[in-house]
N, C-alpha and C positions, 0 to 999 in steps of 0.2 A: 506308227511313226512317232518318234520319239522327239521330246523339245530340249533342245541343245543350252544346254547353260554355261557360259565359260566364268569361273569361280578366279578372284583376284586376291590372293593375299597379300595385303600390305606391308607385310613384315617379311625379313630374310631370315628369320631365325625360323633354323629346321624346327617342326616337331610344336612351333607356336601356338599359343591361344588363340590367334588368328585364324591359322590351319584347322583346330581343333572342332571351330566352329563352322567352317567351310565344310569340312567332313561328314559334322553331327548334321549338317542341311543336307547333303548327298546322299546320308543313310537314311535321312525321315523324310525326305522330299517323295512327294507323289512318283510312281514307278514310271509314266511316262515320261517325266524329265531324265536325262543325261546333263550330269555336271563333271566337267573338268575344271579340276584345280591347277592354277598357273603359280607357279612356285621360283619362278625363274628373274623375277625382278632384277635382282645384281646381274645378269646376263646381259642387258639393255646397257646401250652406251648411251655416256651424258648425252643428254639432250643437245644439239647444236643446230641452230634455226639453218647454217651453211651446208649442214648433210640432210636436211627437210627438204630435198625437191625431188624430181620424178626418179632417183634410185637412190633412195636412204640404206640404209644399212641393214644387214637382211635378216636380224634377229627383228627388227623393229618391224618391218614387212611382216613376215608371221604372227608376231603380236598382233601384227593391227587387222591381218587376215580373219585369226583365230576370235575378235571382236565381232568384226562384220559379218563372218558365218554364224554367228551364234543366235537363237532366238531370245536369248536373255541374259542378263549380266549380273554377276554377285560382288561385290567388293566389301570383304571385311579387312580391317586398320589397326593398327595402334593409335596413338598420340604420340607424339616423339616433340618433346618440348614446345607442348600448346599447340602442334601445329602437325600435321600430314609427315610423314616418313618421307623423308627426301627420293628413295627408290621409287615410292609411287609415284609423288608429285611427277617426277621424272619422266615413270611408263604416260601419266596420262600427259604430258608436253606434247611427248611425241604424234599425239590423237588432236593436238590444237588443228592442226590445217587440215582436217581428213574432215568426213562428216561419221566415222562408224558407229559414232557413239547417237549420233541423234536419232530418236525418237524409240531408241535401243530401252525396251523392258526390262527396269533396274532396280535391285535391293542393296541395300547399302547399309553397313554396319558398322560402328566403333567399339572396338572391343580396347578398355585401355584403365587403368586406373582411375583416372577422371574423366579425359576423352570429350568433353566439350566443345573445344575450342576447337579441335582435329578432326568434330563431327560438321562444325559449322561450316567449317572447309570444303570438307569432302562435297558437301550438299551443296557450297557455292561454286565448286569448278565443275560438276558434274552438271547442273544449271548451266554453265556455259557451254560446256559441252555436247552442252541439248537433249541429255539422255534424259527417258521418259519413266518419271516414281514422283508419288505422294509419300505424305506424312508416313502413312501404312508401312511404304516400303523400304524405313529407314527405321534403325534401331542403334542406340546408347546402349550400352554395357558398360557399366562403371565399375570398378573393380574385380576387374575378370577372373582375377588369378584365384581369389577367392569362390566365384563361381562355375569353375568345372574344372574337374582333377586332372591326374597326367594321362588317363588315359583317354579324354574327351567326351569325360561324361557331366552332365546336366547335375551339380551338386545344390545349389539350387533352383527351391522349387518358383521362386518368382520367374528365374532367369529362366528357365525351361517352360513355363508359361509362355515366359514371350516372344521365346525363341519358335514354340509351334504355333504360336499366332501371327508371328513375323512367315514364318515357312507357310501359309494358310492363305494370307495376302498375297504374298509374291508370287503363288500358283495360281490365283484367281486372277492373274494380271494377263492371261495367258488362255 
Protein backbone atom coordinates (compact mmCIF):
# COMPACT_ATOMS: atom_id res chain seq x y z
CA UNK A 1 0.00 0.00 0.00
CA UNK A 2 1.50 3.00 -1.02
CA UNK A 3 1.45 6.76 0.82
CA UNK A 4 0.03 9.23 -1.43
CA UNK A 5 1.73 12.70 -1.54
CA UNK A 6 0.23 15.39 -3.46
CA UNK A 7 3.32 17.73 -4.61
CA UNK A 8 2.32 21.75 -4.90
CA UNK A 9 4.47 23.89 -6.94
CA UNK A 10 4.35 27.34 -6.35
CA UNK A 11 5.43 28.71 -9.43
CA UNK A 12 3.58 28.65 -13.05
CA UNK A 13 6.81 28.58 -14.78
CA UNK A 14 7.11 25.21 -16.79
CA UNK A 15 10.14 23.37 -16.28
CA UNK A 16 10.91 25.57 -12.70
CA UNK A 17 13.26 25.27 -9.81
CA UNK A 18 10.27 24.66 -7.91
CA UNK A 19 9.31 21.60 -10.10
CA UNK A 20 12.79 20.57 -10.24
CA UNK A 21 12.83 19.98 -6.84
CA UNK A 22 9.30 18.35 -6.43
CA UNK A 23 10.67 15.90 -8.95
CA UNK A 24 14.29 15.26 -7.31
CA UNK A 25 11.90 14.38 -4.03
CA UNK A 26 9.71 11.91 -6.21
CA UNK A 27 12.74 10.23 -7.59
CA UNK A 28 14.76 9.90 -4.05
CA UNK A 29 11.62 9.67 -1.82
CA UNK A 30 11.28 6.11 -0.17
CA UNK A 31 9.51 3.69 -3.03
CA UNK A 32 6.42 3.40 -0.85
CA UNK A 33 5.32 6.91 -1.26
CA UNK A 34 3.41 8.10 -4.50
CA UNK A 35 3.83 11.84 -5.34
CA UNK A 36 1.94 13.72 -7.68
CA UNK A 37 2.93 16.93 -8.81
CA UNK A 38 0.19 19.62 -9.20
CA UNK A 39 1.39 22.02 -11.75
CA UNK A 40 -1.91 23.70 -12.60
CA UNK A 41 -2.07 26.75 -10.31
CA UNK A 42 -3.05 29.27 -13.15
CA UNK A 43 -6.10 26.81 -13.85
CA UNK A 44 -7.64 27.93 -10.35
CA UNK A 45 -10.01 30.99 -10.40
CA UNK A 46 -9.42 34.26 -8.34
CA UNK A 47 -10.41 33.47 -5.19
CA UNK A 48 -13.96 34.86 -4.51
CA UNK A 49 -15.25 34.35 -0.85
CA UNK A 50 -19.14 34.62 -3.22
CA UNK A 51 -18.25 31.36 -5.12
CA UNK A 52 -16.92 29.54 -1.54
CA UNK A 53 -20.16 27.93 -0.50
CA UNK A 54 -21.55 24.50 -1.07
CA UNK A 55 -20.74 24.35 -5.15
CA UNK A 56 -17.64 26.49 -5.87
CA UNK A 57 -16.05 25.99 -9.02
CA UNK A 58 -15.09 22.62 -10.10
CA UNK A 59 -11.40 23.05 -10.76
CA UNK A 60 -11.27 24.20 -7.03
CA UNK A 61 -13.37 20.96 -5.87
CA UNK A 62 -10.66 18.63 -7.29
CA UNK A 63 -7.94 20.64 -5.84
CA UNK A 64 -9.21 20.59 -2.62
CA UNK A 65 -10.41 16.69 -3.36
CA UNK A 66 -6.93 15.92 -4.52
CA UNK A 67 -5.68 17.49 -0.80
CA UNK A 68 -8.00 15.53 1.28
CA UNK A 69 -7.23 12.13 -0.46
CA UNK A 70 -3.69 12.52 -0.01
CA UNK A 71 -1.63 11.09 3.02
CA UNK A 72 0.81 14.09 2.75
CA UNK A 73 1.37 17.33 1.41
CA UNK A 74 4.60 18.92 -0.44
CA UNK A 75 4.77 22.59 -1.19
CA UNK A 76 7.82 24.06 -2.85
CA UNK A 77 7.70 28.18 -3.74
CA UNK A 78 9.39 30.91 -5.08
CA UNK A 79 9.40 34.42 -3.42
CA UNK A 80 7.83 36.85 -5.71
CA UNK A 81 8.56 40.24 -4.20
CA UNK A 82 9.11 39.38 -0.34
CA UNK A 83 6.09 37.56 -0.31
CA UNK A 84 4.17 33.99 -1.60
CA UNK A 85 3.34 33.97 -5.44
CA UNK A 86 -0.05 35.36 -5.81
CA UNK A 87 -1.11 31.75 -7.65
CA UNK A 88 -0.55 29.93 -4.45
CA UNK A 89 -1.64 32.33 -2.01
CA UNK A 90 -4.74 32.05 -4.21
CA UNK A 91 -4.83 27.90 -4.31
CA UNK A 92 -4.42 28.07 -0.59
CA UNK A 93 -7.71 30.99 -0.10
CA UNK A 94 -9.55 28.62 -1.63
CA UNK A 95 -8.80 25.81 1.47
CA UNK A 96 -9.49 28.88 4.16
CA UNK A 97 -13.26 27.42 4.90
CA UNK A 98 -12.50 23.72 4.21
CA UNK A 99 -10.59 21.85 6.93
CA UNK A 100 -8.29 19.50 4.22
CA UNK A 101 -5.38 20.83 5.22
CA UNK A 102 -5.55 20.29 9.10
CA UNK A 103 -3.68 17.97 10.70
CA UNK A 104 -2.50 17.06 6.91
CA UNK A 105 1.53 15.69 7.08
CA UNK A 106 3.30 18.59 5.50
CA UNK A 107 6.91 19.55 3.95
CA UNK A 108 7.34 22.78 2.96
CA UNK A 109 10.02 24.43 1.01
CA UNK A 110 11.37 27.81 -0.43
CA UNK A 111 13.23 27.71 -3.20
CA UNK A 112 13.92 31.38 -4.20
CA UNK A 113 16.94 33.78 -4.29
CA UNK A 114 16.51 34.96 -0.87
CA UNK A 115 13.18 33.50 -0.13
CA UNK A 116 12.83 34.63 3.54
CA UNK A 117 10.25 36.51 3.88
CA UNK A 118 8.05 33.96 1.30
CA UNK A 119 9.24 31.29 3.78
CA UNK A 120 7.84 33.12 6.77
CA UNK A 121 4.62 33.10 5.00
CA UNK A 122 4.19 30.05 3.88
CA UNK A 123 4.89 28.73 7.52
CA UNK A 124 2.33 31.32 8.81
CA UNK A 125 -0.86 30.51 6.51
CA UNK A 126 -0.10 26.81 6.59
CA UNK A 127 -0.18 27.39 10.70
CA UNK A 128 -3.51 28.64 9.95
CA UNK A 129 -4.44 26.28 7.96
CA UNK A 130 -3.78 23.80 10.54
CA UNK A 131 -1.50 21.54 8.57
CA UNK A 132 0.63 19.52 10.62
CA UNK A 133 5.19 20.03 10.24
CA UNK A 134 7.89 21.07 12.50
CA UNK A 135 11.06 22.90 11.90
CA UNK A 136 12.35 19.42 10.26
CA UNK A 137 9.66 19.71 7.84
CA UNK A 138 10.49 23.16 6.27
CA UNK A 139 13.34 23.96 4.22
CA UNK A 140 15.01 27.60 2.81
CA UNK A 141 16.91 27.35 -0.26
CA UNK A 142 18.55 30.56 -0.89
CA UNK A 143 19.80 30.93 -4.22
CA UNK A 144 18.43 28.06 -6.03
CA UNK A 145 19.38 28.80 -9.39
CA UNK A 146 22.80 28.36 -8.51
CA UNK A 147 22.16 25.11 -6.77
CA UNK A 148 20.66 22.64 -9.21
CA UNK A 149 21.12 22.72 -12.98
CA UNK A 150 18.55 22.56 -15.96
CA UNK A 151 18.21 19.30 -15.61
CA UNK A 152 17.30 18.85 -11.72
CA UNK A 153 20.15 17.87 -10.45
CA UNK A 154 21.74 18.56 -6.95
CA UNK A 155 24.73 20.94 -8.02
CA UNK A 156 25.35 21.46 -4.61
CA UNK A 157 26.68 19.38 -2.22
CA UNK A 158 25.23 21.46 0.91
CA UNK A 159 21.89 21.73 -0.96
CA UNK A 160 21.71 18.14 -1.67
CA UNK A 161 22.49 17.37 1.93
CA UNK A 162 19.70 18.93 2.97
CA UNK A 163 17.59 18.20 0.43
CA UNK A 164 18.08 14.13 1.64
CA UNK A 165 17.77 15.23 5.11
CA UNK A 166 14.59 17.26 4.36
CA UNK A 167 13.35 14.05 2.20
CA UNK A 168 14.36 11.70 5.55
CA UNK A 169 12.15 13.84 7.88
CA UNK A 170 9.18 14.09 5.93
CA UNK A 171 9.22 10.17 5.41
CA UNK A 172 9.59 9.50 9.14
CA UNK A 173 6.40 11.79 9.65
CA UNK A 174 4.57 8.88 8.21
Amino acid sequence: MSIKIFAITGSTRKNSSNFKILKFISENINREFEVEIFEDLEELPHFNPDLDNESPPEKVISFRNKIAQADGILICTPEYVFSLPGSLKNALEWCVSTTVFANKKTGLITASASGEMGHQQLLLIMKTLEAKFENDDSLLIQGVRGKIDEEGKMINSQTLEAMQLFIKDFENQF
